[in-house]
Structures are given as C-alpha cells and as structure tokens.
CHARMM-style PDB file with segment names, atoms N, HN, CA, C and O in Angstrom:
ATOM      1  N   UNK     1       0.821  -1.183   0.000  1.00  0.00      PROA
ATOM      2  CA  UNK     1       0.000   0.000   0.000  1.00  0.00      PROA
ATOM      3  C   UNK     1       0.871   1.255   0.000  1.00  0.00      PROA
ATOM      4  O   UNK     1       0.576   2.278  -0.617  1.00  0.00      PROA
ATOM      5  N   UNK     2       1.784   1.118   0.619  1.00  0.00      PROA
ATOM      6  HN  UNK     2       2.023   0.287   1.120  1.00  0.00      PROA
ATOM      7  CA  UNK     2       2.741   2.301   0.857  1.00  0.00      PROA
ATOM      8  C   UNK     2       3.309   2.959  -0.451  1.00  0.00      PROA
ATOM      9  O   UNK     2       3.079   4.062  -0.945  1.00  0.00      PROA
ATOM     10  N   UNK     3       4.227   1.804  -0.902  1.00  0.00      PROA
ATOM     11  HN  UNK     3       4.414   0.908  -0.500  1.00  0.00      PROA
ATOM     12  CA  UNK     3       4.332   1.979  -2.456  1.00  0.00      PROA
ATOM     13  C   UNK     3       3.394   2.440  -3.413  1.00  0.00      PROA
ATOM     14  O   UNK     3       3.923   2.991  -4.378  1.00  0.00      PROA
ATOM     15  N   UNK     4       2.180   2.379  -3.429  1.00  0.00      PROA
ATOM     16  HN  UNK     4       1.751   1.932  -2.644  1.00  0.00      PROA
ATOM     17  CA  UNK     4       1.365   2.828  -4.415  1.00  0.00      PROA
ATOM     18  C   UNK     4       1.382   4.169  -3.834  1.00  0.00      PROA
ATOM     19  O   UNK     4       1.127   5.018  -4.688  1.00  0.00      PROA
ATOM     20  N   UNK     5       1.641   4.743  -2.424  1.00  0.00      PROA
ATOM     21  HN  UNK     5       1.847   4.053  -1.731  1.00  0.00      PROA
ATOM     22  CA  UNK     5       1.488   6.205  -2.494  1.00  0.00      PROA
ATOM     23  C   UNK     5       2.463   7.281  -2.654  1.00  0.00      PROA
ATOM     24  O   UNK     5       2.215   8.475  -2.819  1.00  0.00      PROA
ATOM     25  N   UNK     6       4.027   6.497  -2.558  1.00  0.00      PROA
ATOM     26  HN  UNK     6       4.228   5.527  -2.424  1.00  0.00      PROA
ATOM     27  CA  UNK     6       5.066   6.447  -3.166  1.00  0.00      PROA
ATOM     28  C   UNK     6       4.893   6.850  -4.770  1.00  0.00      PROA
ATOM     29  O   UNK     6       5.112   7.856  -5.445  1.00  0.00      PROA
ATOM     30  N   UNK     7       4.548   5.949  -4.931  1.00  0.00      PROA
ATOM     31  HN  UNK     7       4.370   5.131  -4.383  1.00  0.00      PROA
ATOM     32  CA  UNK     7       4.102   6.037  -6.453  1.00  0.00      PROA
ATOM     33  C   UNK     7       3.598   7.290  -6.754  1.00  0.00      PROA
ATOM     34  O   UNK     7       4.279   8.182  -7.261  1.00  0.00      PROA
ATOM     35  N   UNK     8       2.426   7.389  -6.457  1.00  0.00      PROA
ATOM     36  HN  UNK     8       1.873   6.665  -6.044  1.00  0.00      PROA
ATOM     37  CA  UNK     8       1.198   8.528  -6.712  1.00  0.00      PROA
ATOM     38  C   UNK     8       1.785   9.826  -6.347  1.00  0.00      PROA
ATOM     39  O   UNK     8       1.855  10.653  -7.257  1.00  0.00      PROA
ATOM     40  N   UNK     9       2.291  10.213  -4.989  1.00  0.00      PROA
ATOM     41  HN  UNK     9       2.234   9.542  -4.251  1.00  0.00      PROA
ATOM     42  CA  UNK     9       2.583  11.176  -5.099  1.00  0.00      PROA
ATOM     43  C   UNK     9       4.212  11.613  -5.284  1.00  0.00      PROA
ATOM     44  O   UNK     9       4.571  12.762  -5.025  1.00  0.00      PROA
ATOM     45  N   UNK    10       5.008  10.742  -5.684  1.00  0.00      PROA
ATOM     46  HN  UNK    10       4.717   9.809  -5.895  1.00  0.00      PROA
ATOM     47  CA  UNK    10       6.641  11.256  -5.998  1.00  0.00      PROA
ATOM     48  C   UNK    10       6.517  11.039  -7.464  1.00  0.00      PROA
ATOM     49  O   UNK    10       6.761  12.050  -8.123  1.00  0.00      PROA
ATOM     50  N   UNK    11       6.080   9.574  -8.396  1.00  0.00      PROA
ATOM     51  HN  UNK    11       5.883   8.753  -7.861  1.00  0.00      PROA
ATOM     52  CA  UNK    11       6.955   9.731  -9.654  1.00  0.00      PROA
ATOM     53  C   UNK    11       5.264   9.996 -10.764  1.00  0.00      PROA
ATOM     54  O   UNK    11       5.429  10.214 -11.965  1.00  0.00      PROA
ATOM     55  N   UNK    12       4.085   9.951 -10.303  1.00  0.00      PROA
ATOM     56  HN  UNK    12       3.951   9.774  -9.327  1.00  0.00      PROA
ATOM     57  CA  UNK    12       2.883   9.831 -11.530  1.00  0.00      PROA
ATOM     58  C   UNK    12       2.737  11.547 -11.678  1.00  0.00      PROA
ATOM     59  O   UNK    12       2.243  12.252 -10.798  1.00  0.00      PROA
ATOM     60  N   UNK    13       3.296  12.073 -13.034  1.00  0.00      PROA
ATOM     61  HN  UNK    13       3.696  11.500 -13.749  1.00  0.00      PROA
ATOM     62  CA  UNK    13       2.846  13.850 -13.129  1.00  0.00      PROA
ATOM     63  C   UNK    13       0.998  13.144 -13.146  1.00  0.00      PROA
ATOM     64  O   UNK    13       0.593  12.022 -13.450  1.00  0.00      PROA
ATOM     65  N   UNK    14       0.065  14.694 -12.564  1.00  0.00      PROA
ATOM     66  HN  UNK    14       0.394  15.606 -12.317  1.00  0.00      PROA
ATOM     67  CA  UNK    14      -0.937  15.122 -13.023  1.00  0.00      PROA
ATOM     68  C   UNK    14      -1.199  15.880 -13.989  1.00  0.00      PROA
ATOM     69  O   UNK    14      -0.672  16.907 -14.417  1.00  0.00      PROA
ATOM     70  N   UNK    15      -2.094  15.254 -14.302  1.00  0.00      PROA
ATOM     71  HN  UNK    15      -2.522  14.420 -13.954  1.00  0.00      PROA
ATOM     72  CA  UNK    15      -1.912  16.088 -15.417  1.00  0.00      PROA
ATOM     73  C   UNK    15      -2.639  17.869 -15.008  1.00  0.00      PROA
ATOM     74  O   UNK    15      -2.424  18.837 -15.738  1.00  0.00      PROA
ATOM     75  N   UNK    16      -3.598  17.946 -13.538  1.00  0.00      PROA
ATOM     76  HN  UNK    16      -3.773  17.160 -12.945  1.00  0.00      PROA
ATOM     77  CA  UNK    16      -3.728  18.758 -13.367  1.00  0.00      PROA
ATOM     78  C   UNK    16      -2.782  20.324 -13.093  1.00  0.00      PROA
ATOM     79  O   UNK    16      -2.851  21.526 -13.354  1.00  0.00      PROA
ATOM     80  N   UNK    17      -1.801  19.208 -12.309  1.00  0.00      PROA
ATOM     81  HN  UNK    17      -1.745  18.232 -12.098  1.00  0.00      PROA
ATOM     82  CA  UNK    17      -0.692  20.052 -11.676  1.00  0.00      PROA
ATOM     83  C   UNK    17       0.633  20.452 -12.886  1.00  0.00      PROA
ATOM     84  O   UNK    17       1.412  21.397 -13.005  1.00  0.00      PROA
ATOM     85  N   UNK    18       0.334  18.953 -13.789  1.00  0.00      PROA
ATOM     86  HN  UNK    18      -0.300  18.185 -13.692  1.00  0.00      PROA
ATOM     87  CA  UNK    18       1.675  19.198 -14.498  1.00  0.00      PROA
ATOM     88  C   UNK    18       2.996  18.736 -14.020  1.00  0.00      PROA
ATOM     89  O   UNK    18       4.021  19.110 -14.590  1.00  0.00      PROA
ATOM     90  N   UNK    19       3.028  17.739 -12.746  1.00  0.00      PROA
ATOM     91  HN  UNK    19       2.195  17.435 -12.283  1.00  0.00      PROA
ATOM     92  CA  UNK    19       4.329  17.429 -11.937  1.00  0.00      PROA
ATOM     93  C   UNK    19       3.671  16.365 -11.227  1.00  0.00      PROA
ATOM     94  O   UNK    19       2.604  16.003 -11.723  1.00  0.00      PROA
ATOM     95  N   UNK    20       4.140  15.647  -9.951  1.00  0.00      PROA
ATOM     96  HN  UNK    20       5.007  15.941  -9.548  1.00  0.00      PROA
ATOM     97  CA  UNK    20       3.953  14.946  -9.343  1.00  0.00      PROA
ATOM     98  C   UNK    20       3.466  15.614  -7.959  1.00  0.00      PROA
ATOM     99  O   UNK    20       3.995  16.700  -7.725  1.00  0.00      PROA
ATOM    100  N   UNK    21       2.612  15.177  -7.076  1.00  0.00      PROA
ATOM    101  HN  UNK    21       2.182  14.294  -7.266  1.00  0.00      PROA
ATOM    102  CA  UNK    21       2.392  16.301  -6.148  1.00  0.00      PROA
ATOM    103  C   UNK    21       3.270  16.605  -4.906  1.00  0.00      PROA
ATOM    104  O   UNK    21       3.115  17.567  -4.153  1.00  0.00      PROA
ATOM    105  N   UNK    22       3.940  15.919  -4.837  1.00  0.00      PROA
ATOM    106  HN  UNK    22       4.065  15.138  -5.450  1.00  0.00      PROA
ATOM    107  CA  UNK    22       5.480  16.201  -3.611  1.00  0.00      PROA
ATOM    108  C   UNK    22       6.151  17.411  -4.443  1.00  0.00      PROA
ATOM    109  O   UNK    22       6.761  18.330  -3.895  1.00  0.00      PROA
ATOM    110  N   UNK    23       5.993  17.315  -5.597  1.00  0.00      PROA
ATOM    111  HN  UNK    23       5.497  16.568  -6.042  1.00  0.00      PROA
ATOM    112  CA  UNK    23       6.928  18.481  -6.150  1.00  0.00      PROA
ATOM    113  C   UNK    23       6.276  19.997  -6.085  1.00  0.00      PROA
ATOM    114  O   UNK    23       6.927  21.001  -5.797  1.00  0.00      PROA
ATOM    115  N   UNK    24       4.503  19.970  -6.491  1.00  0.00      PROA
ATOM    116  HN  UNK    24       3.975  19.154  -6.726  1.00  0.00      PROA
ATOM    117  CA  UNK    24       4.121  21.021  -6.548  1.00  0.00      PROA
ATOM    118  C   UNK    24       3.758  21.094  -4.861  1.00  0.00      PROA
ATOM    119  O   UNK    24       3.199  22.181  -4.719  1.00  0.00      PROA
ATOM    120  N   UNK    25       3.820  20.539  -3.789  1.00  0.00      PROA
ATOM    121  HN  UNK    25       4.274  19.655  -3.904  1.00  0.00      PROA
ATOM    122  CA  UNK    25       3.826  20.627  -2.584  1.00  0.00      PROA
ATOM    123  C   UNK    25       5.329  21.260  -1.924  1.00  0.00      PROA
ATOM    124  O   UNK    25       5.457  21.821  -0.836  1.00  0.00      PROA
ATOM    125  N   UNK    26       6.217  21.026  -2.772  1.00  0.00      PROA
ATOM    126  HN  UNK    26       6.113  20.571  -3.657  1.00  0.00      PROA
ATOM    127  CA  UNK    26       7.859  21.394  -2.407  1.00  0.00      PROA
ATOM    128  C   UNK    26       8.251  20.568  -1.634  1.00  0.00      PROA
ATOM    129  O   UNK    26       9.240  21.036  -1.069  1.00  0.00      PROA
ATOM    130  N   UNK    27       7.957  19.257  -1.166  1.00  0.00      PROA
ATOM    131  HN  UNK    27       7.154  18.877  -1.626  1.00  0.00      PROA
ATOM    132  CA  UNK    27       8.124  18.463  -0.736  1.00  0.00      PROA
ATOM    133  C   UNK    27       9.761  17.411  -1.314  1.00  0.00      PROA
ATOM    134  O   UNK    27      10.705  17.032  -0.621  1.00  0.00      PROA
ATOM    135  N   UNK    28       9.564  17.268  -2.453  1.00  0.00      PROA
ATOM    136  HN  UNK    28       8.797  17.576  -3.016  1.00  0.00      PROA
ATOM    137  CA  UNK    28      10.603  16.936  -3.473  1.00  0.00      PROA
ATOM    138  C   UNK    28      11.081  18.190  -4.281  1.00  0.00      PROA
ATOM    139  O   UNK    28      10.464  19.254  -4.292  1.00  0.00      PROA
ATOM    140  N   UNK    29      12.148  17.970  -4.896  1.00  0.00      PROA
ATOM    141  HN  UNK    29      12.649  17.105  -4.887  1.00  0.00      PROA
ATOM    142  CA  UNK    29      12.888  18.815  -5.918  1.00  0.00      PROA
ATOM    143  C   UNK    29      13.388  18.152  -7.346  1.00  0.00      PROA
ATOM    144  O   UNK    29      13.977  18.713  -8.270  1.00  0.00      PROA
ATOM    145  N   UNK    30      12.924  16.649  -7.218  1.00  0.00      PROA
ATOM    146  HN  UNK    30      12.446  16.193  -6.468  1.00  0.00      PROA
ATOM    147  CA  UNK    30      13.673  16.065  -7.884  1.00  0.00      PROA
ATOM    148  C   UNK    30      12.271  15.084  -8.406  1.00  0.00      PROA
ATOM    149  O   UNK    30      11.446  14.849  -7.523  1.00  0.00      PROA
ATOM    150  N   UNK    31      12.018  14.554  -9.726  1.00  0.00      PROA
ATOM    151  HN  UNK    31      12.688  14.745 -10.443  1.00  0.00      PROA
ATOM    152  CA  UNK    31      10.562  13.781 -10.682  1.00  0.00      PROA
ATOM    153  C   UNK    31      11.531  12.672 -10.355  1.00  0.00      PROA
ATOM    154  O   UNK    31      12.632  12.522 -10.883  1.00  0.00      PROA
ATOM    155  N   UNK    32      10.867  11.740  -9.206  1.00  0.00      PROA
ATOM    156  HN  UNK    32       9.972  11.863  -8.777  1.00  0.00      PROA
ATOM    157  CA  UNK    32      11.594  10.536  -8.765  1.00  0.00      PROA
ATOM    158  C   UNK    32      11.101   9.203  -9.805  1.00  0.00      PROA
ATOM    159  O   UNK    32      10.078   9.242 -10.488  1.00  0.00      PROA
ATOM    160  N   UNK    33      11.758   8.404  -9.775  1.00  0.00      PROA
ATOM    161  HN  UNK    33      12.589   8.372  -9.221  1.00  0.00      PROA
ATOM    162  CA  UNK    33      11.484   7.223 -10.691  1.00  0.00      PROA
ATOM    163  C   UNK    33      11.486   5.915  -9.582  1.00  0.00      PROA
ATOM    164  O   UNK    33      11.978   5.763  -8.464  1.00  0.00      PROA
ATOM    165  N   UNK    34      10.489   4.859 -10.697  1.00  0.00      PROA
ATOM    166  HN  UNK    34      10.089   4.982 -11.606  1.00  0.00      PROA
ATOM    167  CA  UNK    34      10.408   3.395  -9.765  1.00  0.00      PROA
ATOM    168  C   UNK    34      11.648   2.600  -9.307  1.00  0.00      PROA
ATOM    169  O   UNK    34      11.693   1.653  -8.522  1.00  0.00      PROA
ATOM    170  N   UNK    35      12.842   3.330 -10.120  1.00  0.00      PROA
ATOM    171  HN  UNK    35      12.805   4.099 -10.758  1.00  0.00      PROA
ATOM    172  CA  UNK    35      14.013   2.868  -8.841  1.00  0.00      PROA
ATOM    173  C   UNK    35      14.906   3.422  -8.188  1.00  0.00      PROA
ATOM    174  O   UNK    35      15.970   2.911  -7.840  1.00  0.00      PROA
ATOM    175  N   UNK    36      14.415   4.839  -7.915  1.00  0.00      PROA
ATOM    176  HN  UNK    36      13.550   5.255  -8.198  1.00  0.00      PROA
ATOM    177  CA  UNK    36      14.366   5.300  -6.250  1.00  0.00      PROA
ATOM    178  C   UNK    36      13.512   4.635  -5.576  1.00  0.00      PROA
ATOM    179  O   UNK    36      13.994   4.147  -4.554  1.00  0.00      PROA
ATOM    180  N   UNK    37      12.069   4.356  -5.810  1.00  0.00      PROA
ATOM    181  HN  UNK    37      11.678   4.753  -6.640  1.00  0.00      PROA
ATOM    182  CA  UNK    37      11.851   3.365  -5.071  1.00  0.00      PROA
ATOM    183  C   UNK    37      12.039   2.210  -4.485  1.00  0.00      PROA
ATOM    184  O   UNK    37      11.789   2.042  -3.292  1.00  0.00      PROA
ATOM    185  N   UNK    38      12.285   1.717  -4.902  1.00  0.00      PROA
ATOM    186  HN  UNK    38      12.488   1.854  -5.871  1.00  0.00      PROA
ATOM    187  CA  UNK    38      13.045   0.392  -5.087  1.00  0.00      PROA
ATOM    188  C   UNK    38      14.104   0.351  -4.422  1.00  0.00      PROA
ATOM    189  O   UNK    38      14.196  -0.598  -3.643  1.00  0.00      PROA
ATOM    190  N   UNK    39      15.512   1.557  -4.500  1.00  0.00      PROA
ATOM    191  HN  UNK    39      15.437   2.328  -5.133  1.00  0.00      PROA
ATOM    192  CA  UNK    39      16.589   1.638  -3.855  1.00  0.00      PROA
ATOM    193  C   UNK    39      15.899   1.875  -2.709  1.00  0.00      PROA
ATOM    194  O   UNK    39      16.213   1.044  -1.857  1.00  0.00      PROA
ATOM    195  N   UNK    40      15.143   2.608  -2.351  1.00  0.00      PROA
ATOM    196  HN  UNK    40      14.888   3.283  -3.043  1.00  0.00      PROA
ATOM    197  CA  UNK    40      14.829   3.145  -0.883  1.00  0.00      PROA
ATOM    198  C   UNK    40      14.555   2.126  -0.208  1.00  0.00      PROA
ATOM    199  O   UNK    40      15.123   1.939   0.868  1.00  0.00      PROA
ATOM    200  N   UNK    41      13.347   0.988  -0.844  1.00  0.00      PROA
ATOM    201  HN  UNK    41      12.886   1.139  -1.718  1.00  0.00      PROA
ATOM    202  CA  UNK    41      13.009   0.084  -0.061  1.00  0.00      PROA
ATOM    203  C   UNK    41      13.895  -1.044   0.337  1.00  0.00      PROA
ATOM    204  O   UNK    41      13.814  -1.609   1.427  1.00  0.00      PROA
ATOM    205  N   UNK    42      15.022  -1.442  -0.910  1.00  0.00      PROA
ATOM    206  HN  UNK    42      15.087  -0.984  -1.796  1.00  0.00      PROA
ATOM    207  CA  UNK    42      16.026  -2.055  -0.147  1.00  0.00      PROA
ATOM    208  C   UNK    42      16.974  -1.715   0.742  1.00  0.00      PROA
ATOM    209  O   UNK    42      17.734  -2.527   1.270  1.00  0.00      PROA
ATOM    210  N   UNK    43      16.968  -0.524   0.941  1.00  0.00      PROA
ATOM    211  HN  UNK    43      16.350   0.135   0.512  1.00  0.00      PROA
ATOM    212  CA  UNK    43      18.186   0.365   1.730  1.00  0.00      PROA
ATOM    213  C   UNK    43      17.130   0.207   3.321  1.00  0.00      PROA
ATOM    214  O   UNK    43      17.858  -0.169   4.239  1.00  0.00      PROA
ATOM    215  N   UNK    44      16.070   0.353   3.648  1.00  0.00      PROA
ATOM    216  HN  UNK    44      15.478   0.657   2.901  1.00  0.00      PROA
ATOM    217  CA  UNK    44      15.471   0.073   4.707  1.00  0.00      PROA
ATOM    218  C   UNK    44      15.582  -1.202   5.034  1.00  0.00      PROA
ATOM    219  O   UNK    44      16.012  -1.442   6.162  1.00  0.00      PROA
ATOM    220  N   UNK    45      15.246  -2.267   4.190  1.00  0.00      PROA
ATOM    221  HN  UNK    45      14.897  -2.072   3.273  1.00  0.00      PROA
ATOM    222  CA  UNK    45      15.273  -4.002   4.341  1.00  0.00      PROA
ATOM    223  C   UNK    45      16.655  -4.218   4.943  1.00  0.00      PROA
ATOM    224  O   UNK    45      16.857  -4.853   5.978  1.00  0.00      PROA
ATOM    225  N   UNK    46      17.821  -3.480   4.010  1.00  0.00      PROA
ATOM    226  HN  UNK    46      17.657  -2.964   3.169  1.00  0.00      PROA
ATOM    227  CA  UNK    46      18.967  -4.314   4.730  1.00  0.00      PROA
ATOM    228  C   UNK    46      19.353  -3.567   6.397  1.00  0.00      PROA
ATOM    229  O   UNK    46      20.089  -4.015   7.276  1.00  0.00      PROA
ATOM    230  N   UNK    47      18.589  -2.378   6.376  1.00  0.00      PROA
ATOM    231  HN  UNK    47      17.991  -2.015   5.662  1.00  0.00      PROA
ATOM    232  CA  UNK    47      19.429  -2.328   7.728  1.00  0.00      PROA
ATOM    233  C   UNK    47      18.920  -2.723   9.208  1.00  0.00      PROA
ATOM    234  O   UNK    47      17.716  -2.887   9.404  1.00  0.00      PROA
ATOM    235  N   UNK    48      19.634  -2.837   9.992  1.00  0.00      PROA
ATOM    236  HN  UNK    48      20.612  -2.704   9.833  1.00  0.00      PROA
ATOM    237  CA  UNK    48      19.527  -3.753  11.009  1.00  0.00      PROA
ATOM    238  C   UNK    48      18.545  -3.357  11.853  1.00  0.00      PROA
ATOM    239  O   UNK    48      18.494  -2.145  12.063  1.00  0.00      PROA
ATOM    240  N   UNK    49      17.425  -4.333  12.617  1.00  0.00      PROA
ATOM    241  HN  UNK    49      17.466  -5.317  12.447  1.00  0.00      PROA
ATOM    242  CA  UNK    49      16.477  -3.581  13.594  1.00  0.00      PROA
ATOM    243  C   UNK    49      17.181  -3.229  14.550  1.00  0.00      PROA
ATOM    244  O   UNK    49      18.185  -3.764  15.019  1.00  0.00      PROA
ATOM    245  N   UNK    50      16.481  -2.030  14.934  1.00  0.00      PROA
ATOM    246  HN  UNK    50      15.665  -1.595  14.553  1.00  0.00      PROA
ATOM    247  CA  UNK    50      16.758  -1.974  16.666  1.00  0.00      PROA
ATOM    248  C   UNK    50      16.502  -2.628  17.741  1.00  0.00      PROA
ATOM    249  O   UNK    50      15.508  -3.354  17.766  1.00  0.00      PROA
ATOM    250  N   UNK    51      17.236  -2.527  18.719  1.00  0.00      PROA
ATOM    251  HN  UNK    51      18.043  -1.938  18.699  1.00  0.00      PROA
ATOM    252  CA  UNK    51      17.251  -3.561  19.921  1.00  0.00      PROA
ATOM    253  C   UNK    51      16.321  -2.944  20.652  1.00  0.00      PROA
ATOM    254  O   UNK    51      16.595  -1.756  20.823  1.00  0.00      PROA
ATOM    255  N   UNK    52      15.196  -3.342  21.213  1.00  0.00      PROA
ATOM    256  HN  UNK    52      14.974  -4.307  21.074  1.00  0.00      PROA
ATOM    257  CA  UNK    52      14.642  -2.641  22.313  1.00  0.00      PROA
ATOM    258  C   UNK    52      14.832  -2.620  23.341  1.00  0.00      PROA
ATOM    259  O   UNK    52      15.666  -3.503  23.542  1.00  0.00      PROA
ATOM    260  N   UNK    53      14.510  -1.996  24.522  1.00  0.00      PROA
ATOM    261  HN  UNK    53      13.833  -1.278  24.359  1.00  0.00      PROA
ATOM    262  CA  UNK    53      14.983  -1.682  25.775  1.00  0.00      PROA
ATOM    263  C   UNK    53      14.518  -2.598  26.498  1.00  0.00      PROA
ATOM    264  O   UNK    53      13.994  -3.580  25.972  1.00  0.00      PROA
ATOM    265  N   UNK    54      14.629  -2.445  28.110  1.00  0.00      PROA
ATOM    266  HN  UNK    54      15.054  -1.648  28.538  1.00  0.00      PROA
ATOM    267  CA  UNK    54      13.707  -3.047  29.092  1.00  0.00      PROA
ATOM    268  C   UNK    54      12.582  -2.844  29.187  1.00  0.00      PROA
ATOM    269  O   UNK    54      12.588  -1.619  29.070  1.00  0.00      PROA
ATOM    270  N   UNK    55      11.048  -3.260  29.383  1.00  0.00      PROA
ATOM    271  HN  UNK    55      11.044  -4.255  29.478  1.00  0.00      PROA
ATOM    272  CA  UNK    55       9.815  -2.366  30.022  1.00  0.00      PROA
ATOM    273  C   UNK    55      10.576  -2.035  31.206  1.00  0.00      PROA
ATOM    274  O   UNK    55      11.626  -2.309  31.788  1.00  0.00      PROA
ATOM    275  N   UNK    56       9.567  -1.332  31.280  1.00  0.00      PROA
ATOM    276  HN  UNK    56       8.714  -1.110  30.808  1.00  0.00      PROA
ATOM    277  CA  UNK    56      10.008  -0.475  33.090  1.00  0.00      PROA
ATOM    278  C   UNK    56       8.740  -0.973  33.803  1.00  0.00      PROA
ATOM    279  O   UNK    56       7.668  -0.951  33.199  1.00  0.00      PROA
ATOM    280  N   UNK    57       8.811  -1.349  34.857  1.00  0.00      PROA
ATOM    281  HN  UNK    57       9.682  -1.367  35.347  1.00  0.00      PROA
ATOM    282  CA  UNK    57       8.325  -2.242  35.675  1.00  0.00      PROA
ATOM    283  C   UNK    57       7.029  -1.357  36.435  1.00  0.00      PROA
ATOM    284  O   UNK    57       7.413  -0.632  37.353  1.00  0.00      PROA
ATOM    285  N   UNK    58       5.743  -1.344  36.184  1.00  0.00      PROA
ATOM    286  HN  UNK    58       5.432  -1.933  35.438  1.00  0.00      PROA
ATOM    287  CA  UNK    58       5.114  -0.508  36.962  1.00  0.00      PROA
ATOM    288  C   UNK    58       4.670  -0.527  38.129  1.00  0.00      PROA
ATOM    289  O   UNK    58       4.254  -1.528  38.713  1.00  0.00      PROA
ATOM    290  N   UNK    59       4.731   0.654  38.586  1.00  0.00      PROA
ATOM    291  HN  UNK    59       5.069   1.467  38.112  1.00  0.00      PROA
ATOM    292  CA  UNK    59       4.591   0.160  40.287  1.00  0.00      PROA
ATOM    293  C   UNK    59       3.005   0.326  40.629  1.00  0.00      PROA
ATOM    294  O   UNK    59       2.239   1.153  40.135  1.00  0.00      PROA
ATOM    295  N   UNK    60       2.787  -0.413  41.348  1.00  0.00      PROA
ATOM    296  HN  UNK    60       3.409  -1.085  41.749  1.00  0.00      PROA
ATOM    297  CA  UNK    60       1.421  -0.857  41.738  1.00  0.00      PROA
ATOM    298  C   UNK    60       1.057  -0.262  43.002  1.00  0.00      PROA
ATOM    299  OT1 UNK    60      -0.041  -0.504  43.504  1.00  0.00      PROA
TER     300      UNK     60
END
C-alpha cells in the first residue's frame, strides 16, 4: 500500500498540476522514478532492527 502512495505522489505527473504532487507541494525537488523506489526500499530491508529496551516495571 505504501508503495502505491510512493508512487502517486513522488513519480505519476498530473496532469492537473503538471508534476507529481510532492513536487508542486515542495516536498521533493527532484521527478523521482520506480528505482528510487526500489533503492529506498532495499536500503530500509537491509538495515539492522533496533534492539529494544527493558519495560520499566510498573509500580502498583
């Protein structure tokens, strides 16, 4: 799902706007393509989760 909004609003111009809407939002600077996507999503996959902490023990 994410990807399709990826999609929609970084690389599909409107034809209303004439651009993609991250761009006419100023959000982007740059008419991104499906592999920036792609790089992005593997660049998240490979990196490592975080460790989580302790709970903290509530007192009663």
């Amino acid at each position: 799902m994410a990807l399709h909004f990826m999609y929609y609003n970084f690389v599909r111009i409107h034809a209303s706007l004439r651009m993609p809407p991250a761009m006419a939002a100023g959000v982007s600077g740059k008419l991104w393509e499906i592999g920036d996507i792609v790089a992005l999503n593997e660049a998240k996959e490979t990196e490592k989760p975080m460790v989580r902490g302790h709970y903290k023990v509530s007192a009663r």
